[in-house]
C-alpha positions in Angstrom: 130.4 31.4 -91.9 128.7 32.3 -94.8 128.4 30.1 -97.9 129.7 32.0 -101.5 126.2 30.9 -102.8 124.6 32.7 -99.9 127.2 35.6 -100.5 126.2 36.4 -103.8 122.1 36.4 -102.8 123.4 38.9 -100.5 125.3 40.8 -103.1 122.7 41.0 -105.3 119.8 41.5 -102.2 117.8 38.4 -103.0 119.2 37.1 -99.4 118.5 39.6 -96.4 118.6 36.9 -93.6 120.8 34.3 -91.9 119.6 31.8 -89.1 122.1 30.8 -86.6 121.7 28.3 -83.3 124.0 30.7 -80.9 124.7 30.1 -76.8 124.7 33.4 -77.0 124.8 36.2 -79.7 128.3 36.3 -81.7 126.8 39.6 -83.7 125.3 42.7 -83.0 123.2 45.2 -85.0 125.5 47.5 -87.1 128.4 44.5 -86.9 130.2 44.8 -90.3 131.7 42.0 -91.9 134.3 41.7 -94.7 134.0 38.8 -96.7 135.0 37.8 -100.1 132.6 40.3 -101.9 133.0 43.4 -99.6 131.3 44.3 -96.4 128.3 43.0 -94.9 126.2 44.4 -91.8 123.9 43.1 -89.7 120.6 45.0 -89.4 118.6 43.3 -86.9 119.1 40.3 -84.6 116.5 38.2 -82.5 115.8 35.0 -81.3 113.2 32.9 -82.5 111.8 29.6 -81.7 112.0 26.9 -84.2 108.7 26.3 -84.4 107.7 30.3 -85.6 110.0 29.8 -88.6 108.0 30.2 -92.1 108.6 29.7 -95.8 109.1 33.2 -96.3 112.2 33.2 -93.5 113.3 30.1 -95.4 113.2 32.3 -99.1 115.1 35.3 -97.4 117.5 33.0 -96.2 118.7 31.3 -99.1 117.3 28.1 -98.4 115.5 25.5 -101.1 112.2 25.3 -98.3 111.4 25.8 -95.1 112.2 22.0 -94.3 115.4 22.7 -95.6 116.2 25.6 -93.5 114.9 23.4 -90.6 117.3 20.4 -91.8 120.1 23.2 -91.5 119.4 23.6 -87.8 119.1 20.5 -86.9 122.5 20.6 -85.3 123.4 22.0 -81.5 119.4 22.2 -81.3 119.9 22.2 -77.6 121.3 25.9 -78.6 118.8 29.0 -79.1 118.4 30.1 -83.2 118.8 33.7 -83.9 117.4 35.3 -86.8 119.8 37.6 -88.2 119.2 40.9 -90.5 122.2 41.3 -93.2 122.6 43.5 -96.1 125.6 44.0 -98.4 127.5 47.4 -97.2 129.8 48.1 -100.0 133.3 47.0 -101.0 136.1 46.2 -98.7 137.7 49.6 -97.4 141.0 47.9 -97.3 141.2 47.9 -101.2 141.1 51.6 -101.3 144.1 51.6 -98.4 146.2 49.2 -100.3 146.4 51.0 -103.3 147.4 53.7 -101.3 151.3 54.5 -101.7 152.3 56.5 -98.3 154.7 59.7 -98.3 157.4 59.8 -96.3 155.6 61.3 -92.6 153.0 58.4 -93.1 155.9 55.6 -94.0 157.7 56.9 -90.9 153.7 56.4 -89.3 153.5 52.8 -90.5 157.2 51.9 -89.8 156.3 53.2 -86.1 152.9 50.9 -85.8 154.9 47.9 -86.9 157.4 48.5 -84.4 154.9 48.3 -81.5 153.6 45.3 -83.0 157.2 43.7 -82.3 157.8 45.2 -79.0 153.7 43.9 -78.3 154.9 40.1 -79.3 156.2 37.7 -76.7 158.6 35.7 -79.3 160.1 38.8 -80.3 159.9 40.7 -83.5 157.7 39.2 -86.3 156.3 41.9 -89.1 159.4 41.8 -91.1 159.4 38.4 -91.8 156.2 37.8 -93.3 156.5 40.6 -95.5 160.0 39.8 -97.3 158.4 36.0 -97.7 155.3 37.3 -99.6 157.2 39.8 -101.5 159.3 37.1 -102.3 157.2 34.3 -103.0 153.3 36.1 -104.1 151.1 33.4 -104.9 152.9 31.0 -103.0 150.6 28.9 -100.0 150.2 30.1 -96.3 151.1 26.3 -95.3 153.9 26.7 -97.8 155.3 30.2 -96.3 154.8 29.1 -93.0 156.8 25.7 -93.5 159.6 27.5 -94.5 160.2 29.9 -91.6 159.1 26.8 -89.3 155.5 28.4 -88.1 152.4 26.8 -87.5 150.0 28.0 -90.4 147.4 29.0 -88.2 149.7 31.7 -86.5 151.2 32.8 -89.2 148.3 33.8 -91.4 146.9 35.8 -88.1 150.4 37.5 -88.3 149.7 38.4 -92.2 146.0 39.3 -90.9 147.3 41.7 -89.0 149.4 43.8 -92.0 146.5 43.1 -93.9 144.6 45.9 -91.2 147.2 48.1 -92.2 146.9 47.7 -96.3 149.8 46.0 -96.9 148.5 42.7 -98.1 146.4 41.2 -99.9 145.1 37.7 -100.1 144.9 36.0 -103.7 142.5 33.2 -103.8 146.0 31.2 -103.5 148.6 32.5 -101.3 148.8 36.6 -101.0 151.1 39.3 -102.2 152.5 42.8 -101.0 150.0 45.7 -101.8 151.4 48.8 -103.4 151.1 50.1 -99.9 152.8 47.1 -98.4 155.8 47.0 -101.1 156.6 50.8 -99.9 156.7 49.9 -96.8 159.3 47.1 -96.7 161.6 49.1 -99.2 161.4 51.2 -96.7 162.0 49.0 -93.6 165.2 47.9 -95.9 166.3 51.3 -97.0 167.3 49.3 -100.4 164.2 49.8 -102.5 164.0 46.5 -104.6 164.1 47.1 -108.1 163.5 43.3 -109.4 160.1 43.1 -109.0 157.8 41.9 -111.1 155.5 44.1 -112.8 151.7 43.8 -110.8 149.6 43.0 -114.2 147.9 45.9 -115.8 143.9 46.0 -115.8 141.5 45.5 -113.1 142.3 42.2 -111.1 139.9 39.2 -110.8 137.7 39.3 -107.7 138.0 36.2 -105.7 136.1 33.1 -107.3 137.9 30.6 -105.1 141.2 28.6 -105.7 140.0 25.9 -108.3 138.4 29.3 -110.4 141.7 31.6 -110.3 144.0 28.6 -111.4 142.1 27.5 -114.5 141.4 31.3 -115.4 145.7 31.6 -114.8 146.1 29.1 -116.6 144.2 30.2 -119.9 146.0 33.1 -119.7 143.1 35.2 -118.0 144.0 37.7 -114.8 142.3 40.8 -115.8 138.6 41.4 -115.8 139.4 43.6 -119.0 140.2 39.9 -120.4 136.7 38.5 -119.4 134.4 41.1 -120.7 132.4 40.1 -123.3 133.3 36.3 -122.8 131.1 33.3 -123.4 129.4 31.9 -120.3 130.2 28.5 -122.0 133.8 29.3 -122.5 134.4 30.1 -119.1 132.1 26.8 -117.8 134.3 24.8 -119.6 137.6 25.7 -118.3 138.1 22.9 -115.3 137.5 24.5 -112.0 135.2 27.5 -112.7 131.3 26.9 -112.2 128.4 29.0 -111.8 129.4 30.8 -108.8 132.6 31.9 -110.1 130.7 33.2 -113.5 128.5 35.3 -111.2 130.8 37.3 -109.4 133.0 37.6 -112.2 129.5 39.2 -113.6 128.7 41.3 -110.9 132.6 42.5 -110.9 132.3 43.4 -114.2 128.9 45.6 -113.5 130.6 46.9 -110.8 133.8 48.8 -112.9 131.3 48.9 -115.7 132.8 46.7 -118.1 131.0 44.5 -121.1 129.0 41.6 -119.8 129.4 38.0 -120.2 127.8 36.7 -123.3 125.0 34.3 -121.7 124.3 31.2 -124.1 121.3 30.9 -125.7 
């Protein structure tokens, strides 16, 4: 679990370390990570007394001091801490894969993946459903998706974890939606290609800045980075929801594709 403050510092390479109290180790060197701004790998990972803990590890790890870091452990201290080595390792190879459109040999591939997932499941077949109830309903909550088919939320969003492996989802900071990838797929799971869809809105899409964030930028009419370059930072503080971590990565995603800055105050 790592905070979006902490992801950012890790983004950017002013955080390189995490400090975890671990029975045993849940990482390992060379571990990658996806998370909500791309990949993340652990480069090292040791265990450290307490007491050898400095200021320095306490700047690396994001942390206000070293007594704060300390304060952060102070939990499960019968448990052993482990200092962990992280950098950030690029963007999330599922992005490229969902924008991905298959021809017909891999369609027939992907068709024949989901079917061993069915025969694999002990309640029977499963991938179809969540993929008509997204393509139906993007945007809409897990709880809410999985209320309606009568699942418990926790299973079914490991059901749409699973397609997501394959590129055809994607999560939205609310809800999630059928990737090019995925809408191929189910048209051609149906063998009636739907025709009413909406049209997926043109421009680069907002990186993930957390629920609160992606409703008030919705709901000025923003959903496009194209829409934030060359905003005011003050503009975007003021909309209800969106603080200073949302106006970072929406910073750092608009470096990333190359696109005008946000216009700092002052």
């Amino acid at each position: 679990m790592i905070r979006p403050a902490e992801l950012d510092g890790i983004r950017s390479g002013a955080i390189d370390l995490a400090f975890r109290r671990w029975e045993t180790p849940r990482v390992r060197v060379g571990t990658r990570m996806r998370t909500a701004i791309g990949l993340i790998e652990v480069t090292s990972l040791e265990r450290v007394e307490d007491s050898a803990l400095t200021a320095e590890d306490a700047r690396r790890a994001g942390a206000a001091s070293l007594a704060a870091l300390l304060r952060g452990l102070e939990q499960r201290s019968e448990r052993p801490v482990y200092r962990v080595g992280l950098r950030y390792a690029g963007p999330d190879p599922r992005i490229a894969l969902r924008e991905s459109v298959p021809d017909a040999d891999e369609l027939a591939g992907l068709a024949g993946r989901l079917a061993r997932l069915d025969r694999a499941a002990a309640d029977g077949p499963w991938t179809r459903q969540p993929l008509e109830l997204i393509d139906e309903h993007p945007g809409r909550r897990a709880p809410d998706l999985a209320s309606e088919v009568g699942r418990p939320t926790a299973e079914f969003k490991r059901d749409v974890r699973k397609l997501k492996e394959l590129g055809l989802t994607e999560s939205l900071d609310i809800g999630y939606r059928l990737s090019p990838r995925g809408e191929a797929v189910l048209d051609h799971l149906t063998g009636e290609p739907r025709t009413d869809r909406p049209e997926r809105p043109a421009g680069t899409p907002l990186p993930h800045v957390g629920a609160a964030a992606s409703r008030a930028l919705a709901a000025a009419g923003v959903t496009t980075l194209e829409q934030v370059a060359g905003m005011r930072e003050a503009d975007l503080l003021a909309l209800r929801g969106v603080g200073p971590v949302a106006v970072s990565r929406l910073s750092r995603a608009l470096e990333d594709v190359r696109l005008a800055p946000i216009v700092q105050d002052g």
